[in-house]
PyMOL Python script that loads the backbone (N, CA, C, O; Angstrom):
from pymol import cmd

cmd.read_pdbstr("""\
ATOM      1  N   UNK A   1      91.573-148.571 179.049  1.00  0.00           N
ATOM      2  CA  UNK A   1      90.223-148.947 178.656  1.00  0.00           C
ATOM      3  C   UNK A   1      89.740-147.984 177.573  1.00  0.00           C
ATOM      4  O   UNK A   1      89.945-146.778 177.715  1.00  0.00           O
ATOM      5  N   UNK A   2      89.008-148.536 176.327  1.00  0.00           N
ATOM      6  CA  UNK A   2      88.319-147.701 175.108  1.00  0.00           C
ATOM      7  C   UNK A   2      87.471-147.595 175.607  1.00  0.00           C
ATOM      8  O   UNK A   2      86.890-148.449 176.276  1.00  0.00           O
ATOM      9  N   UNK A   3      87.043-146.031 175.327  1.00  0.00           N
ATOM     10  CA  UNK A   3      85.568-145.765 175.479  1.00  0.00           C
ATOM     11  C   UNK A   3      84.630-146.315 174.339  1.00  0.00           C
ATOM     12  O   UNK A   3      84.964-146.180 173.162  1.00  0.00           O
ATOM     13  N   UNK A   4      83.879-146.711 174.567  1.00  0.00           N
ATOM     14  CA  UNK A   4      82.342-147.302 174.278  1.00  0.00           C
ATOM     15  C   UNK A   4      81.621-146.435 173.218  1.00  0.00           C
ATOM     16  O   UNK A   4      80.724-145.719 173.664  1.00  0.00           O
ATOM     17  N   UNK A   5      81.873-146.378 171.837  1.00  0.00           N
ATOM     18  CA  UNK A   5      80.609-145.466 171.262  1.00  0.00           C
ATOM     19  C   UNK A   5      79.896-146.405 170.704  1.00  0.00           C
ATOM     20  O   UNK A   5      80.496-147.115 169.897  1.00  0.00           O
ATOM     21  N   UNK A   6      78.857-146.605 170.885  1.00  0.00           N
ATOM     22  CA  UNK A   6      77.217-147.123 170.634  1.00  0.00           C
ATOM     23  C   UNK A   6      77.245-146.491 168.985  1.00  0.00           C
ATOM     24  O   UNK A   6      77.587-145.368 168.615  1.00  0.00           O
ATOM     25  N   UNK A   7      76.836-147.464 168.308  1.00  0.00           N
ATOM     26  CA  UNK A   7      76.961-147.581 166.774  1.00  0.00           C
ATOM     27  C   UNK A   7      74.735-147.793 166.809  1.00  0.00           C
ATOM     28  O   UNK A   7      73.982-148.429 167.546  1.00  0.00           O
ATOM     29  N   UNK A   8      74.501-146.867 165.595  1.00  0.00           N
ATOM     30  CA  UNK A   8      72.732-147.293 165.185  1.00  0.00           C
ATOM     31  C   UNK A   8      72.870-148.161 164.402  1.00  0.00           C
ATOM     32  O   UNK A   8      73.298-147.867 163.285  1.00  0.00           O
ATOM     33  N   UNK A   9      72.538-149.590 164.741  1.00  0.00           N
ATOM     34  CA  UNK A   9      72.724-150.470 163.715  1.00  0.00           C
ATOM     35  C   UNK A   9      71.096-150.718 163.666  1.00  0.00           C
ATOM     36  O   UNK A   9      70.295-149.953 164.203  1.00  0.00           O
ATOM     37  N   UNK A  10      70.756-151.827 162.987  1.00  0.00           N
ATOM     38  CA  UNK A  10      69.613-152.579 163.082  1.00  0.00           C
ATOM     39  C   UNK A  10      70.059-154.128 163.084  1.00  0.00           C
ATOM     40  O   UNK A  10      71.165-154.636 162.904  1.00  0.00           O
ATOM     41  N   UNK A  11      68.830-154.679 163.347  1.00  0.00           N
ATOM     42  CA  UNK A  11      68.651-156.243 163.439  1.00  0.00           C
ATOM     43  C   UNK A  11      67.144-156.367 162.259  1.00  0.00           C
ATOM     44  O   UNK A  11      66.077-155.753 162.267  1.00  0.00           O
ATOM     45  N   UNK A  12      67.778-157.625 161.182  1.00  0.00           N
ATOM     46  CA  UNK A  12      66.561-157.909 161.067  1.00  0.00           C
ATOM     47  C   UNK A  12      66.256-159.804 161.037  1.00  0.00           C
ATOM     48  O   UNK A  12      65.477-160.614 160.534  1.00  0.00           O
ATOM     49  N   UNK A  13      67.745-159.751 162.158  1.00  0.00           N
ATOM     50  CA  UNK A  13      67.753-161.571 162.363  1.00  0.00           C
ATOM     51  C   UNK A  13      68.042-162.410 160.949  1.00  0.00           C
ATOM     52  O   UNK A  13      68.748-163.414 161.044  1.00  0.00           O
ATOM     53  N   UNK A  14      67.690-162.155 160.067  1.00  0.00           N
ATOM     54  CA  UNK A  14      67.961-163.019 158.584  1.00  0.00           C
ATOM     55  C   UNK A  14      69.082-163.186 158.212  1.00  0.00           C
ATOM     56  O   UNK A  14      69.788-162.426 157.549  1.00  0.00           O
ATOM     57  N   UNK A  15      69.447-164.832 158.878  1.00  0.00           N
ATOM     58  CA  UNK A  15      70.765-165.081 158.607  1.00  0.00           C
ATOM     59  C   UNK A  15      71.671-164.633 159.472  1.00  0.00           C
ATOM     60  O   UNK A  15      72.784-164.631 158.946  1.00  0.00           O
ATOM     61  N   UNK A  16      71.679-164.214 160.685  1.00  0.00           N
ATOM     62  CA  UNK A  16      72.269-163.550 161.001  1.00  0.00           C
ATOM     63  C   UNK A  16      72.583-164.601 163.070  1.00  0.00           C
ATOM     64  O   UNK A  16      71.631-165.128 163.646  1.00  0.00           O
ATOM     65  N   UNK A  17      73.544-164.600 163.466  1.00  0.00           N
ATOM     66  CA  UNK A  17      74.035-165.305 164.657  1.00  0.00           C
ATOM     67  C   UNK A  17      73.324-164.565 165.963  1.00  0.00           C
ATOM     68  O   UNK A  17      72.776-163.500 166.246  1.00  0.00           O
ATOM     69  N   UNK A  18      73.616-165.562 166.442  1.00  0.00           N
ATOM     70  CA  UNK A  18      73.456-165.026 167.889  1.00  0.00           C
ATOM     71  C   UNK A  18      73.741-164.049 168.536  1.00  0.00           C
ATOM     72  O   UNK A  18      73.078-163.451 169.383  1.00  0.00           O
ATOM     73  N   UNK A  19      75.551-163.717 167.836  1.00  0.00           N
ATOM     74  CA  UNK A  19      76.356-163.038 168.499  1.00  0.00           C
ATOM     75  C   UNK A  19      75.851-161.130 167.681  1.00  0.00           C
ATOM     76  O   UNK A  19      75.955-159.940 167.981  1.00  0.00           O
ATOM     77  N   UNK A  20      75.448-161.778 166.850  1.00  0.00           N
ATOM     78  CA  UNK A  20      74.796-160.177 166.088  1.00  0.00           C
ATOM     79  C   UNK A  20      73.381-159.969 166.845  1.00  0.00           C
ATOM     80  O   UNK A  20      73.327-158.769 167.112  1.00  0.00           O
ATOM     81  N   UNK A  21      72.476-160.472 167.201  1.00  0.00           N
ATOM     82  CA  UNK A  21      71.349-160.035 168.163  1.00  0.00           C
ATOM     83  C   UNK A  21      72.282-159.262 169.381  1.00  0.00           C
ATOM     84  O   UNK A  21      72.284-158.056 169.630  1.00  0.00           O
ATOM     85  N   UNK A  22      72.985-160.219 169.984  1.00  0.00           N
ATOM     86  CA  UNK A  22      73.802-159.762 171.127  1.00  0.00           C
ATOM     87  C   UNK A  22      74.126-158.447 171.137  1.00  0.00           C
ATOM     88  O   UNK A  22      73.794-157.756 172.099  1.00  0.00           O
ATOM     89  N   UNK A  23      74.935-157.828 169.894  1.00  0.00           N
ATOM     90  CA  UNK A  23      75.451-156.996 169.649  1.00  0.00           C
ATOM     91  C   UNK A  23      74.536-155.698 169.475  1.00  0.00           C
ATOM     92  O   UNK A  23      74.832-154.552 169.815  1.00  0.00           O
ATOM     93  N   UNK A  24      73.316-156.150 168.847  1.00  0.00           N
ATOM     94  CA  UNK A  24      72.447-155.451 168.558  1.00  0.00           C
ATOM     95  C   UNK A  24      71.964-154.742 169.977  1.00  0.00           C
ATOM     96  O   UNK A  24      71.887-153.520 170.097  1.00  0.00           O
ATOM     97  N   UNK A  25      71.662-155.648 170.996  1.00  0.00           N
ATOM     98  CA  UNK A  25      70.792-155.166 172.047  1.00  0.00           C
ATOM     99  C   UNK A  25      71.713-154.415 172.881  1.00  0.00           C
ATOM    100  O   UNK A  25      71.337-153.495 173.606  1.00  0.00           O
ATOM    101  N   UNK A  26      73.288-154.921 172.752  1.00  0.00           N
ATOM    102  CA  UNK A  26      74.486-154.532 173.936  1.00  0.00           C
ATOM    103  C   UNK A  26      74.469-152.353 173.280  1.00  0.00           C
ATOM    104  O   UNK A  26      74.711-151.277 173.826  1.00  0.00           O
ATOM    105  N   UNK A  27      74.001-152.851 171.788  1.00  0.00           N
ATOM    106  CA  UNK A  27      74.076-151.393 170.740  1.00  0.00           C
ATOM    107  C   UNK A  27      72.874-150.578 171.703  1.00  0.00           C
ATOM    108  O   UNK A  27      73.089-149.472 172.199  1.00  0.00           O
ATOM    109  N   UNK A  28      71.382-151.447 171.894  1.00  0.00           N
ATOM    110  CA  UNK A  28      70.737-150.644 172.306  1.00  0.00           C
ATOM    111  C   UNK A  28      71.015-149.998 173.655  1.00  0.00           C
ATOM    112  O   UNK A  28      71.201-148.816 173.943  1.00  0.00           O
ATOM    113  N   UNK A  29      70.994-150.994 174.333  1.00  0.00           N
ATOM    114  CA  UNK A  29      71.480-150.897 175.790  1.00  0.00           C
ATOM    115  C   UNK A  29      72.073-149.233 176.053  1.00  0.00           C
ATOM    116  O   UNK A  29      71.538-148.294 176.644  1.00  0.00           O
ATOM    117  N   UNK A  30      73.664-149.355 175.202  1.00  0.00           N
ATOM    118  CA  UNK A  30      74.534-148.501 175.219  1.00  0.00           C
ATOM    119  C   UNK A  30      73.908-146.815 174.906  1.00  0.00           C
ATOM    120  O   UNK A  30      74.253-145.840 175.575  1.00  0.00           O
ATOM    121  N   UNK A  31      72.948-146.771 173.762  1.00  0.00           N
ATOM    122  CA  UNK A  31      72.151-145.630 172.850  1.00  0.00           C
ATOM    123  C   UNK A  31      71.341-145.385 173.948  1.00  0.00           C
ATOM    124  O   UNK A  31      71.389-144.306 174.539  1.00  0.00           O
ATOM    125  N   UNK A  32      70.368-146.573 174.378  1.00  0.00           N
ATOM    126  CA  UNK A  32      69.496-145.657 175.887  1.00  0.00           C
ATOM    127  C   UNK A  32      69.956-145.078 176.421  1.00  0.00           C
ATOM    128  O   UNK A  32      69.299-144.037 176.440  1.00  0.00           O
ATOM    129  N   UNK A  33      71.083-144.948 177.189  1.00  0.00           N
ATOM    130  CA  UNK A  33      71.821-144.693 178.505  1.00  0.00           C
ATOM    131  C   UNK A  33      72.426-143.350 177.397  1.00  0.00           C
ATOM    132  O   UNK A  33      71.987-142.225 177.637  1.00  0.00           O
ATOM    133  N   UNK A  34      73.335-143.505 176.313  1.00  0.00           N
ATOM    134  CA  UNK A  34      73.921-142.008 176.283  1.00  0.00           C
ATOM    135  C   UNK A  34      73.133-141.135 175.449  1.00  0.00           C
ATOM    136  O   UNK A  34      73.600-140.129 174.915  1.00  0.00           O
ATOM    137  N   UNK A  35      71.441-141.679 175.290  1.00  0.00           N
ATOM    138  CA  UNK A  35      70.830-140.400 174.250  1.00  0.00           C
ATOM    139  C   UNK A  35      69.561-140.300 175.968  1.00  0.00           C
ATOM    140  O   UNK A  35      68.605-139.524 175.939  1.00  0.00           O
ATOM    141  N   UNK A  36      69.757-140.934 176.874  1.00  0.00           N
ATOM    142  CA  UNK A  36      69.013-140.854 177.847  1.00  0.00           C
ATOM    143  C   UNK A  36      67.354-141.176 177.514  1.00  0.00           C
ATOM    144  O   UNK A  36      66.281-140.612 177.726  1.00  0.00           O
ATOM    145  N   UNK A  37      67.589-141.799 177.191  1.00  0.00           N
ATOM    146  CA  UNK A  37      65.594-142.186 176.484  1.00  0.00           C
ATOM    147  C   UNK A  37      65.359-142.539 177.689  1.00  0.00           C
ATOM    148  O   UNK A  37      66.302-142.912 178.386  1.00  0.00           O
ATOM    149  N   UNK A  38      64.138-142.502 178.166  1.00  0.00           N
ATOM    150  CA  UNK A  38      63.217-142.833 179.493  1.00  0.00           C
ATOM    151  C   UNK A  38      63.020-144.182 178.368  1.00  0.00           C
ATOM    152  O   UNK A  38      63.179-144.378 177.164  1.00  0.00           O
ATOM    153  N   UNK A  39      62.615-144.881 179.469  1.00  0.00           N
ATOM    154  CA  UNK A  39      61.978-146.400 179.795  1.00  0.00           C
ATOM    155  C   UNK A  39      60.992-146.705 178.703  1.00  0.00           C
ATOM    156  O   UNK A  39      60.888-147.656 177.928  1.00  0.00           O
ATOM    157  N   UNK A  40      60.221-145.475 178.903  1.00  0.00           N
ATOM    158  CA  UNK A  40      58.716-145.553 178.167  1.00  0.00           C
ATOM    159  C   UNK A  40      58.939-145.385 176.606  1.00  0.00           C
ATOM    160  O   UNK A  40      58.126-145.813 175.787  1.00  0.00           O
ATOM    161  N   UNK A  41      60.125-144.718 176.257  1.00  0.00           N
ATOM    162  CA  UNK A  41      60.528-144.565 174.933  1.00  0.00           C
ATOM    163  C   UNK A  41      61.557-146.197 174.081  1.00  0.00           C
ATOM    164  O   UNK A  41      61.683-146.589 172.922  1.00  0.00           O
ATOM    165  N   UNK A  42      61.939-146.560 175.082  1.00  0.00           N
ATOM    166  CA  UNK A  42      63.411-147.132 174.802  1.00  0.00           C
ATOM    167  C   UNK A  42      62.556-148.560 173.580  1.00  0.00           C
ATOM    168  O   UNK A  42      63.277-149.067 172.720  1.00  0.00           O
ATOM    169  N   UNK A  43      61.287-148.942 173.688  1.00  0.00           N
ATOM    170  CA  UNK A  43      60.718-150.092 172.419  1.00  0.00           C
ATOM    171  C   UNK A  43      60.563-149.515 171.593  1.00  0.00           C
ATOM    172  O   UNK A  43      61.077-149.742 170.499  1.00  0.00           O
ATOM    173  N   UNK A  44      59.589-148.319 171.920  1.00  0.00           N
ATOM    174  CA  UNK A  44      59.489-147.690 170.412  1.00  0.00           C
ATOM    175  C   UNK A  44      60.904-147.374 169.791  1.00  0.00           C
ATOM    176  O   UNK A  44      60.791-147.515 168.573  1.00  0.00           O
ATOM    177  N   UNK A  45      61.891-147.090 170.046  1.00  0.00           N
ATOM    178  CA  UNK A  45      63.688-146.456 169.927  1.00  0.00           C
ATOM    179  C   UNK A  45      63.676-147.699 169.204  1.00  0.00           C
ATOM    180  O   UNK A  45      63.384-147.662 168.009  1.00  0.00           O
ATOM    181  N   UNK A  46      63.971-148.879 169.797  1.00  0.00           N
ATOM    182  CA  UNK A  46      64.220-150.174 169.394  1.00  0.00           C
ATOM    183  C   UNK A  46      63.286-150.851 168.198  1.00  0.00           C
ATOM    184  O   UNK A  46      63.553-151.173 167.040  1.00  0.00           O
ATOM    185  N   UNK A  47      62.356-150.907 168.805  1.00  0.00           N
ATOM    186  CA  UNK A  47      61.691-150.959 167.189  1.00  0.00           C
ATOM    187  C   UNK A  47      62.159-150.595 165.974  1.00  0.00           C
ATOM    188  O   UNK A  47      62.442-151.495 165.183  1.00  0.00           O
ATOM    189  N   UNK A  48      62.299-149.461 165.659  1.00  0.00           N
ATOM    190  CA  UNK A  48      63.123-148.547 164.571  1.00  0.00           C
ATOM    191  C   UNK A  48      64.201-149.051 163.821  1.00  0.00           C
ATOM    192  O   UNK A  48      64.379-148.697 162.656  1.00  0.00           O
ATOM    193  N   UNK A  49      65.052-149.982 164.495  1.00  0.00           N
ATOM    194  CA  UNK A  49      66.498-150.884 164.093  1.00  0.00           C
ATOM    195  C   UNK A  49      65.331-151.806 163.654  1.00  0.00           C
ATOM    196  O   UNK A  49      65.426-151.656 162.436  1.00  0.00           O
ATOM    197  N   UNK A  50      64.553-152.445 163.787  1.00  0.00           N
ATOM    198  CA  UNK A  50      64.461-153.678 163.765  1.00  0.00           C
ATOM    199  C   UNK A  50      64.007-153.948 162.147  1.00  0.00           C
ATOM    200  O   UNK A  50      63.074-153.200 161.858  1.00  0.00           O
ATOM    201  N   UNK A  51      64.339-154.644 161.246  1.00  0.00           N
ATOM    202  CA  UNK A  51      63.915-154.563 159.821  1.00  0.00           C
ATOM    203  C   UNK A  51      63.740-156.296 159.529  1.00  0.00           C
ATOM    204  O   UNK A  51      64.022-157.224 160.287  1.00  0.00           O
ATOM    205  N   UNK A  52      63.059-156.335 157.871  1.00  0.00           N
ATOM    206  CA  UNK A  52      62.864-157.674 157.656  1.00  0.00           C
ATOM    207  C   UNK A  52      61.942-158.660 158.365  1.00  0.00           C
ATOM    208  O   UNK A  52      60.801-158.361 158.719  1.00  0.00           O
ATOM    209  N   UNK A  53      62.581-160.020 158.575  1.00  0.00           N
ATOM    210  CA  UNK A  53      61.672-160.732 159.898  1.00  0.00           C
ATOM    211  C   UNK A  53      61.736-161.132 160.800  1.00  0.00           C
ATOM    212  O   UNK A  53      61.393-162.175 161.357  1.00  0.00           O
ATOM    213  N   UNK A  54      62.602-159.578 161.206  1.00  0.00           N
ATOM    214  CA  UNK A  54      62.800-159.558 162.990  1.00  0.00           C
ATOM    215  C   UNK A  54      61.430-158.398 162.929  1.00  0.00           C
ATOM    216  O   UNK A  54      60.659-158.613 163.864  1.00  0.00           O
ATOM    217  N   UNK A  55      61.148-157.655 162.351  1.00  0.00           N
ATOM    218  CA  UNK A  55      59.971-156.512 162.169  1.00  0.00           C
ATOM    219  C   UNK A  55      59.159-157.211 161.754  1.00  0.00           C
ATOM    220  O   UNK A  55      58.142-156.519 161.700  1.00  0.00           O
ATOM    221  N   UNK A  56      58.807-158.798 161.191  1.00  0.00           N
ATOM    222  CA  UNK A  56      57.876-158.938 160.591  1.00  0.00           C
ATOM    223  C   UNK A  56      57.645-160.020 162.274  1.00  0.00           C
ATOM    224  O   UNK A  56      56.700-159.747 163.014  1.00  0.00           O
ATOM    225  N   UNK A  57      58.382-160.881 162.543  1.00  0.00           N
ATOM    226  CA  UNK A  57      58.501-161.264 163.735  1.00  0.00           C
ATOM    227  C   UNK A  57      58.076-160.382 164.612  1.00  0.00           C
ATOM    228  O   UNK A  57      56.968-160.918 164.651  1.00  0.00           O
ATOM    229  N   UNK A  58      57.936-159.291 165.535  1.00  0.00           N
ATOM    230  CA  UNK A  58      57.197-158.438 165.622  1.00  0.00           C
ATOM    231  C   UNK A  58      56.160-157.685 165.588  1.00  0.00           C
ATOM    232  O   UNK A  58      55.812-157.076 166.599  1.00  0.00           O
ATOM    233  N   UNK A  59      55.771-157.632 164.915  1.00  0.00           N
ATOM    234  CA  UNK A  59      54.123-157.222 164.427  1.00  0.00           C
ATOM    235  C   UNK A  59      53.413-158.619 165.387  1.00  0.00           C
ATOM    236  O   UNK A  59      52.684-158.715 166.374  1.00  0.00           O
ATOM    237  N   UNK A  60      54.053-159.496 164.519  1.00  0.00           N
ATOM    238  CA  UNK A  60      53.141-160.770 164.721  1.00  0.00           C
ATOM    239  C   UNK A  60      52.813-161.006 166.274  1.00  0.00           C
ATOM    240  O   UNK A  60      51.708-161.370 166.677  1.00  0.00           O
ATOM    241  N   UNK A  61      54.165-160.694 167.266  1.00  0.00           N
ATOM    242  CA  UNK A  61      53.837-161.049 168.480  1.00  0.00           C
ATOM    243  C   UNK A  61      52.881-159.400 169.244  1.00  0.00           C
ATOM    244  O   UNK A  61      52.212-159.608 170.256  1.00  0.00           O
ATOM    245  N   UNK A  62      52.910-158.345 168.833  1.00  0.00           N
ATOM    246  CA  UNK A  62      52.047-157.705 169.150  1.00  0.00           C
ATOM    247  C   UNK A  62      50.989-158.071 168.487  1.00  0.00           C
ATOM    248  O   UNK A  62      50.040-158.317 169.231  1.00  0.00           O
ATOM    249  N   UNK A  63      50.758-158.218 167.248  1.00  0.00           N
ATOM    250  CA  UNK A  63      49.036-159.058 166.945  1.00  0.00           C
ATOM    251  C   UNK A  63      48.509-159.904 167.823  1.00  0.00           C
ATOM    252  O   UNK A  63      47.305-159.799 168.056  1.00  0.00           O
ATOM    253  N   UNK A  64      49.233-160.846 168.449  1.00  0.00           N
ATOM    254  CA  UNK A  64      49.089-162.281 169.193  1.00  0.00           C
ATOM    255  C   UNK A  64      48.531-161.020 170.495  1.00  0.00           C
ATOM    256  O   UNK A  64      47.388-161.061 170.950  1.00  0.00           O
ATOM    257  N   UNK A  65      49.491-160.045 170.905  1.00  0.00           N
ATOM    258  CA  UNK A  65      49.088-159.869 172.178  1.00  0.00           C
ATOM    259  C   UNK A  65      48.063-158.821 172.433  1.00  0.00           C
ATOM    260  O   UNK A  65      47.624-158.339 173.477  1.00  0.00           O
ATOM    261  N   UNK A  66      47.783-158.588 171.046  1.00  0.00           N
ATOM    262  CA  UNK A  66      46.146-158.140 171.059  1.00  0.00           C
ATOM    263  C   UNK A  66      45.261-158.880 171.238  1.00  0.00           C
ATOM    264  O   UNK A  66      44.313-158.653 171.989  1.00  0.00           O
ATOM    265  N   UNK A  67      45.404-159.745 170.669  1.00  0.00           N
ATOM    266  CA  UNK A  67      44.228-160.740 170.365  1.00  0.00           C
ATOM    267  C   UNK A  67      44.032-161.344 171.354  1.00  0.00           C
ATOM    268  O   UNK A  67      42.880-161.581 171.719  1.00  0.00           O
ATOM    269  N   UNK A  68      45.343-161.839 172.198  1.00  0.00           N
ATOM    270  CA  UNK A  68      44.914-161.945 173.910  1.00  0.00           C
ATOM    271  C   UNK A  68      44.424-161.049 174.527  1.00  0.00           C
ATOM    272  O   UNK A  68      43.499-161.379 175.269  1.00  0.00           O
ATOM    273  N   UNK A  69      44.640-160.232 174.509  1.00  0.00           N
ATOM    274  CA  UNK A  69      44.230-159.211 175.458  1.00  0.00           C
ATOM    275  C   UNK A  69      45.214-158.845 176.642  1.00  0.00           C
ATOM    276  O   UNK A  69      44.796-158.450 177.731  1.00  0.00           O
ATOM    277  N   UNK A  70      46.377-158.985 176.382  1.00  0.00           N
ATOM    278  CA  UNK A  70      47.962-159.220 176.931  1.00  0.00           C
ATOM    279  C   UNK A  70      48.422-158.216 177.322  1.00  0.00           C
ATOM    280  O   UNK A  70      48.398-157.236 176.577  1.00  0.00           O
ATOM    281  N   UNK A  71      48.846-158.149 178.289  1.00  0.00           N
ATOM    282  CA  UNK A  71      49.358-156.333 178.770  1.00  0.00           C
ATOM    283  C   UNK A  71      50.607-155.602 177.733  1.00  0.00           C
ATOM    284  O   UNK A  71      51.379-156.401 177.203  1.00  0.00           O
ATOM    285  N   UNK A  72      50.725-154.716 177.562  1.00  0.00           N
ATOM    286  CA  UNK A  72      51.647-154.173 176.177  1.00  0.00           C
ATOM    287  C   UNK A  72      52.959-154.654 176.864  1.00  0.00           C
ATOM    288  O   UNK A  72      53.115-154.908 178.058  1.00  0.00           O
ATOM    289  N   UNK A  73      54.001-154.733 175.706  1.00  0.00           N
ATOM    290  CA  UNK A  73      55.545-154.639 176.148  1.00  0.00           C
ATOM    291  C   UNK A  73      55.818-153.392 176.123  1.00  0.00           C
ATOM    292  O   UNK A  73      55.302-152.364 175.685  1.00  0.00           O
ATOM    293  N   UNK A  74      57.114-153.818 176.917  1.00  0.00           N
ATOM    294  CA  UNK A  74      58.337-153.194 177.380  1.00  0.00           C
ATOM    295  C   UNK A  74      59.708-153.352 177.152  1.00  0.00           C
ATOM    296  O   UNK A  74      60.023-154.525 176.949  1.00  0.00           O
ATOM    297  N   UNK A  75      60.842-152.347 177.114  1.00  0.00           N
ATOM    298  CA  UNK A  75      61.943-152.765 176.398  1.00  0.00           C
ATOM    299  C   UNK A  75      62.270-154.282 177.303  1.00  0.00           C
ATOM    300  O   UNK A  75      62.718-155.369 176.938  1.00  0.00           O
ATOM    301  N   UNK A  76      61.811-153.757 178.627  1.00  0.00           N
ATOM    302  CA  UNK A  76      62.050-154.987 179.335  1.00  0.00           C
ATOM    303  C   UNK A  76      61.507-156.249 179.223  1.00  0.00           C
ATOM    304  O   UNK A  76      61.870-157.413 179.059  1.00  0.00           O
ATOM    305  N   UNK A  77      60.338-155.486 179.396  1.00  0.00           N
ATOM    306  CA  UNK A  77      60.127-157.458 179.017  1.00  0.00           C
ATOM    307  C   UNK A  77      59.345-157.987 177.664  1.00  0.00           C
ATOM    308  O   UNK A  77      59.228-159.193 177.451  1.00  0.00           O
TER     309      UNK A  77
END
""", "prot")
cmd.dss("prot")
cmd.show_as("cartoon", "prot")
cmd.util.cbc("prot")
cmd.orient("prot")
């Protein structure tokens, strides 16, 4: 079995498959766990990759969940 090194990529979705989101999050997944980010850090962490209009995608759904009045996210949910 290869060990696993977690690559900093980004996502900014444009043009880009399914299997590259996948990859992206399997990237984050992997970076939480071996840079040990607590919970409370791991969106803001993630955020940071995110460029283009996966970041512009973004904004927008935290705008929306201001404007509701929507409880904040989480890497989780």
């Amino acid at each position: 079995e290869e060990d696993y090194e977690p690559q900093y990529i980004t996502y900014s979705g444009y043009s880009q498959t399914t299997d590259a989101y996948l990859k992206w999050e399997e990237n984050m997944e992997a970076s939480f766990q071996s840079n040990q980010v607590p919970l409370a850090e791991q969106l803001p962490y993630a955020l940071d990759t995110l460029t283009g209009p996966a970041y512009e995608w973004w904004e927008q759904e935290e705008n929306t969940r201001v404007y509701y009045n929507e409880p904040a996210h989480t890497w989780e949910s």
